[in-house]
PDB file of N, CA, C and O in Angstrom:
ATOM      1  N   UNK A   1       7.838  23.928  49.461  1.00  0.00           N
ATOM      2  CA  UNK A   1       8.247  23.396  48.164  1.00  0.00           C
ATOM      3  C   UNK A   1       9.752  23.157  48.139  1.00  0.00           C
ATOM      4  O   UNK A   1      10.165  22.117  47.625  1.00  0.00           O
ATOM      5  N   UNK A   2      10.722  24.167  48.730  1.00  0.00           N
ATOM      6  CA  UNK A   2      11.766  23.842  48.402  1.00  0.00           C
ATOM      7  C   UNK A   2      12.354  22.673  49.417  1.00  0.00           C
ATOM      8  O   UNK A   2      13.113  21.738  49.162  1.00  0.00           O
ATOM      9  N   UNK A   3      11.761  23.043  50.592  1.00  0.00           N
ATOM     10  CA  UNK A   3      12.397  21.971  51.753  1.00  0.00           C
ATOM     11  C   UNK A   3      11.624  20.609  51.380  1.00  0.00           C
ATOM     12  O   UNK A   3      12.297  19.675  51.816  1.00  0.00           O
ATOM     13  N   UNK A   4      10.892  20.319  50.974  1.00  0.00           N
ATOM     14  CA  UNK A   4      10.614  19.120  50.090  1.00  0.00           C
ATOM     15  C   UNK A   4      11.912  18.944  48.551  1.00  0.00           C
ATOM     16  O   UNK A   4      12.738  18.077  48.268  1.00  0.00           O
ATOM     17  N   UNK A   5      11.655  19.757  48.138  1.00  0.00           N
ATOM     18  CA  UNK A   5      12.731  19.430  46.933  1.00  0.00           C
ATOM     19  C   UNK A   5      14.294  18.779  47.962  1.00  0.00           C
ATOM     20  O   UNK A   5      14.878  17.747  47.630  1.00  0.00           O
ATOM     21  N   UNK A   6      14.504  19.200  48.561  1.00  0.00           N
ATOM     22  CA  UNK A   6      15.988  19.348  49.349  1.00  0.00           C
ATOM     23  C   UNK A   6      16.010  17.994  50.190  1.00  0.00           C
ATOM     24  O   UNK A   6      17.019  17.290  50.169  1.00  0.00           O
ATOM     25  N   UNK A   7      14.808  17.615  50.981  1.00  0.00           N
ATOM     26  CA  UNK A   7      14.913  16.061  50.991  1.00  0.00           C
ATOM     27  C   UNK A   7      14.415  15.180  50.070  1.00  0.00           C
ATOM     28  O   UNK A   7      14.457  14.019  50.476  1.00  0.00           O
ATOM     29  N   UNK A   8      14.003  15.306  49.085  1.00  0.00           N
ATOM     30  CA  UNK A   8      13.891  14.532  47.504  1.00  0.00           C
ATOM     31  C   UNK A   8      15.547  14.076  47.252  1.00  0.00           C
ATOM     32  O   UNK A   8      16.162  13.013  47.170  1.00  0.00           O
ATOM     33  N   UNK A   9      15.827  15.327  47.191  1.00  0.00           N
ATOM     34  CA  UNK A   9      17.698  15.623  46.673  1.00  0.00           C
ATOM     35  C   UNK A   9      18.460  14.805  47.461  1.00  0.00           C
ATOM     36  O   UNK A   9      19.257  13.998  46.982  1.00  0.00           O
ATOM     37  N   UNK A  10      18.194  15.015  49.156  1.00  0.00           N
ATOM     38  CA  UNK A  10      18.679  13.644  49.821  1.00  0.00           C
ATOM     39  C   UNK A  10      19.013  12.334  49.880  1.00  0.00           C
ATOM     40  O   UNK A  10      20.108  11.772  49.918  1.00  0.00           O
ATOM     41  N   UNK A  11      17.865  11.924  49.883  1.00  0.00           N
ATOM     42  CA  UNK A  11      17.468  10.620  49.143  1.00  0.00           C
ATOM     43  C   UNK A  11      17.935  10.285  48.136  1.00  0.00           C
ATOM     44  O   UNK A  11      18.351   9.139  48.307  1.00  0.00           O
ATOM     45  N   UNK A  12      18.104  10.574  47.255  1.00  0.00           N
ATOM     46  CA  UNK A  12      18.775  10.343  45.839  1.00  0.00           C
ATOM     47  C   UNK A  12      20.113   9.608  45.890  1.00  0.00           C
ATOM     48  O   UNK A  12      21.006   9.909  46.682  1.00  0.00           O
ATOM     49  N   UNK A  13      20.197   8.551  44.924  1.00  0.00           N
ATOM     50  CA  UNK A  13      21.105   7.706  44.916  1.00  0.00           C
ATOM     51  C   UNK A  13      22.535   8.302  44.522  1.00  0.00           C
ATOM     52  O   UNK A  13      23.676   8.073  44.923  1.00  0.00           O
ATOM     53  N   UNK A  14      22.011   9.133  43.599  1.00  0.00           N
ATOM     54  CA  UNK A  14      23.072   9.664  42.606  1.00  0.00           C
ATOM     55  C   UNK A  14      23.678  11.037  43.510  1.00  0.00           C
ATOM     56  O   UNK A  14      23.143  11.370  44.568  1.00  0.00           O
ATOM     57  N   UNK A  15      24.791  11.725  42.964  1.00  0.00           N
ATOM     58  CA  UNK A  15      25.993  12.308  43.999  1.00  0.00           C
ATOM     59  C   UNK A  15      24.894  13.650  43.520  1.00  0.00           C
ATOM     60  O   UNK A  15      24.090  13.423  42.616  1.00  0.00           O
ATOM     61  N   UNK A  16      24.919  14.834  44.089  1.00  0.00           N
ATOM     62  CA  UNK A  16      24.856  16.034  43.212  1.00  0.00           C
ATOM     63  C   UNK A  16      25.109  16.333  42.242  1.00  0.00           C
ATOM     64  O   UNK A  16      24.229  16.883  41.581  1.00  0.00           O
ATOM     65  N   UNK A  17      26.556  16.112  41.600  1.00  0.00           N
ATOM     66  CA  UNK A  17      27.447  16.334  40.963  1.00  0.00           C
ATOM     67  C   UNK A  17      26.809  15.766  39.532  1.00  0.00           C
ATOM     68  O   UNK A  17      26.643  16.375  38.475  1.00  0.00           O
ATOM     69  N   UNK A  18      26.446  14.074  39.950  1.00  0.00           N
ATOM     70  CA  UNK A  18      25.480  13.667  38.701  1.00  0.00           C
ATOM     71  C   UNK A  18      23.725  14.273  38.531  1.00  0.00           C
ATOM     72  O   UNK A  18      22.799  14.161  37.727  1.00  0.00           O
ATOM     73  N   UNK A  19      23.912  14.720  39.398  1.00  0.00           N
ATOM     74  CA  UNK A  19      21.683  15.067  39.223  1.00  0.00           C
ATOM     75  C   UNK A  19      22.106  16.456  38.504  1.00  0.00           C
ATOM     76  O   UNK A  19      21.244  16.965  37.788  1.00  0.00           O
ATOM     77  N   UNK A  20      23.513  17.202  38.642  1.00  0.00           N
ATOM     78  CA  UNK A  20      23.158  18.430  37.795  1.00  0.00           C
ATOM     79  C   UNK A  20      23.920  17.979  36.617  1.00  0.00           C
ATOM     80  O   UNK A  20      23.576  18.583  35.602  1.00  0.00           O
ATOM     81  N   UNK A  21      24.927  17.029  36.420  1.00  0.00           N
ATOM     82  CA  UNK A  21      24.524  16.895  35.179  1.00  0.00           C
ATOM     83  C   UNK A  21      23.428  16.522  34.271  1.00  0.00           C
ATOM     84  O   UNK A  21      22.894  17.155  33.361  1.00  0.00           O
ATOM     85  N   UNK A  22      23.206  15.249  34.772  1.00  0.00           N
ATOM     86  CA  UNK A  22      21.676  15.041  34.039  1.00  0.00           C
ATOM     87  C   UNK A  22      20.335  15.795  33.769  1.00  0.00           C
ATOM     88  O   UNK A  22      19.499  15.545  32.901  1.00  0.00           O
ATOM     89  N   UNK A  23      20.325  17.019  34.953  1.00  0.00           N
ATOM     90  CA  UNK A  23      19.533  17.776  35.167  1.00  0.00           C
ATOM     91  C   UNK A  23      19.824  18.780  33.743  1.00  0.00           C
ATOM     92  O   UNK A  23      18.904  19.203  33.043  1.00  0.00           O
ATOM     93  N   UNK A  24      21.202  19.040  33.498  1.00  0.00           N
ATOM     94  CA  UNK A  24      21.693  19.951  32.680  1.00  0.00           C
ATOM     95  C   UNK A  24      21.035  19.194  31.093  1.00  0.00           C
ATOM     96  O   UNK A  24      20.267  19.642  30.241  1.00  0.00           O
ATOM     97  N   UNK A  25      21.718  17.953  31.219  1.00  0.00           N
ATOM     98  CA  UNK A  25      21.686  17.203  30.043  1.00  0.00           C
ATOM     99  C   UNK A  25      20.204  17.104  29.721  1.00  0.00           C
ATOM    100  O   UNK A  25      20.109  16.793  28.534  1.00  0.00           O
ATOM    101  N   UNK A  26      19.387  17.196  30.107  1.00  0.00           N
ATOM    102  CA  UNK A  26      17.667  16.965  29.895  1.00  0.00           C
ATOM    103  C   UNK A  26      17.224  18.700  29.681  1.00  0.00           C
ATOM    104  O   UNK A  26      16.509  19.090  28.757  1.00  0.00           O
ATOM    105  N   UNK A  27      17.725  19.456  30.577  1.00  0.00           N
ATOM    106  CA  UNK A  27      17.378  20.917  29.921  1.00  0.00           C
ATOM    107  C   UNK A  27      17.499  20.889  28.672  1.00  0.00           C
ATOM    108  O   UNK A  27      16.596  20.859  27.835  1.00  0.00           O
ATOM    109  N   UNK A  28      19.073  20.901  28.451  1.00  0.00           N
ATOM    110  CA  UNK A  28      19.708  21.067  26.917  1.00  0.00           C
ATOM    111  C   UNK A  28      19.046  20.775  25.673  1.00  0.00           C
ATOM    112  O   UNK A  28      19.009  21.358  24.589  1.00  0.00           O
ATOM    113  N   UNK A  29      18.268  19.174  26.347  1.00  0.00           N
ATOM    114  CA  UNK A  29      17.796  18.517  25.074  1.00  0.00           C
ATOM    115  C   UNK A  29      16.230  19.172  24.741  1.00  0.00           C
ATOM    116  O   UNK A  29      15.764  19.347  23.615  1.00  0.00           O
ATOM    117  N   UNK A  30      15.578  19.474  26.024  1.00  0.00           N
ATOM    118  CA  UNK A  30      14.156  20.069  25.607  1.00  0.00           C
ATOM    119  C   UNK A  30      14.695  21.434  25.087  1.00  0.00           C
ATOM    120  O   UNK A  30      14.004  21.973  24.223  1.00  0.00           O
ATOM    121  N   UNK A  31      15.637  21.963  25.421  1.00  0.00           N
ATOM    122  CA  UNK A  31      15.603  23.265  24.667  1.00  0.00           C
ATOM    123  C   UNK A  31      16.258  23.223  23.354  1.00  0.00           C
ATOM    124  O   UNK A  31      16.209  24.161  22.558  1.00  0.00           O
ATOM    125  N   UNK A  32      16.994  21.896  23.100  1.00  0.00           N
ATOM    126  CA  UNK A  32      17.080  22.017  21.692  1.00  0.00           C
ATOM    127  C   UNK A  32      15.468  21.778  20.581  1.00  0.00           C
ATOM    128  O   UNK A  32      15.226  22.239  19.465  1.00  0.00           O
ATOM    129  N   UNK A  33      14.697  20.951  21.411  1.00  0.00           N
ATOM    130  CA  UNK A  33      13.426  20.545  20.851  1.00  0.00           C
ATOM    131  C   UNK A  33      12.614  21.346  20.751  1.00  0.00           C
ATOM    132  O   UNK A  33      11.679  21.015  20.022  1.00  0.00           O
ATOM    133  N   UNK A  34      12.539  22.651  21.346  1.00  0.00           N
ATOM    134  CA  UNK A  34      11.967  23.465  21.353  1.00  0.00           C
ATOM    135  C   UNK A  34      12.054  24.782  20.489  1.00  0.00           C
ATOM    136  O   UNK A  34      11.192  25.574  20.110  1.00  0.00           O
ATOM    137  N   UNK A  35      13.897  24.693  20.261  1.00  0.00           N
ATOM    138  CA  UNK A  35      13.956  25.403  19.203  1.00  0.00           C
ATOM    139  C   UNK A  35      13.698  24.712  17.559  1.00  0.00           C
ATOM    140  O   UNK A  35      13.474  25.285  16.493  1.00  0.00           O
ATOM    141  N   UNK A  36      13.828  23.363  17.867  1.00  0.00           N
ATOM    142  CA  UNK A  36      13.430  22.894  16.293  1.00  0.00           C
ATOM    143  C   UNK A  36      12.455  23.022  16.356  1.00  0.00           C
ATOM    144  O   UNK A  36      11.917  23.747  15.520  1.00  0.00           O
ATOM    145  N   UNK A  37      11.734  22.442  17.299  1.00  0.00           N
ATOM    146  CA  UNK A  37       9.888  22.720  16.772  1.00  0.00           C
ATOM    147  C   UNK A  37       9.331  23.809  16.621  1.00  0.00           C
ATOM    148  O   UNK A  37       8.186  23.858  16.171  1.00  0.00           O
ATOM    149  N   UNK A  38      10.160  25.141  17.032  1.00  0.00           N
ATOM    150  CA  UNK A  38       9.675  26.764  16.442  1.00  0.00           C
ATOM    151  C   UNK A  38       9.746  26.979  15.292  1.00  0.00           C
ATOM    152  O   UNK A  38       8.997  27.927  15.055  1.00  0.00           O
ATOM    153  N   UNK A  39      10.460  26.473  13.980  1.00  0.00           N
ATOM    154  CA  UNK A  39      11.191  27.083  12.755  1.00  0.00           C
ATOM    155  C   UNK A  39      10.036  26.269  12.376  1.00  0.00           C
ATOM    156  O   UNK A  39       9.740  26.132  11.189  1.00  0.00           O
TER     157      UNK A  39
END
């Protein structure tokens, strides 16, 4: 699983630097959705 993830990550157009932001930026947002949809 991971040595598949790690050439996925390879391949990728985008630097690291951008896949963890975006990676970050898409967490953030399901976990904001997740806390609105609890209340």
């Amino acid at each position: 699983m991971s040595i598949q993830l790690s050439e996925v990550v390879r391949e990728l157009p985008v630097s690291a630097e951008t896949f963890g932001i975006i990676a970050f930026s898409i967490f953030g947002l399901l976990l904001y959705l997740v806390l609105r949809l609890d209340k």
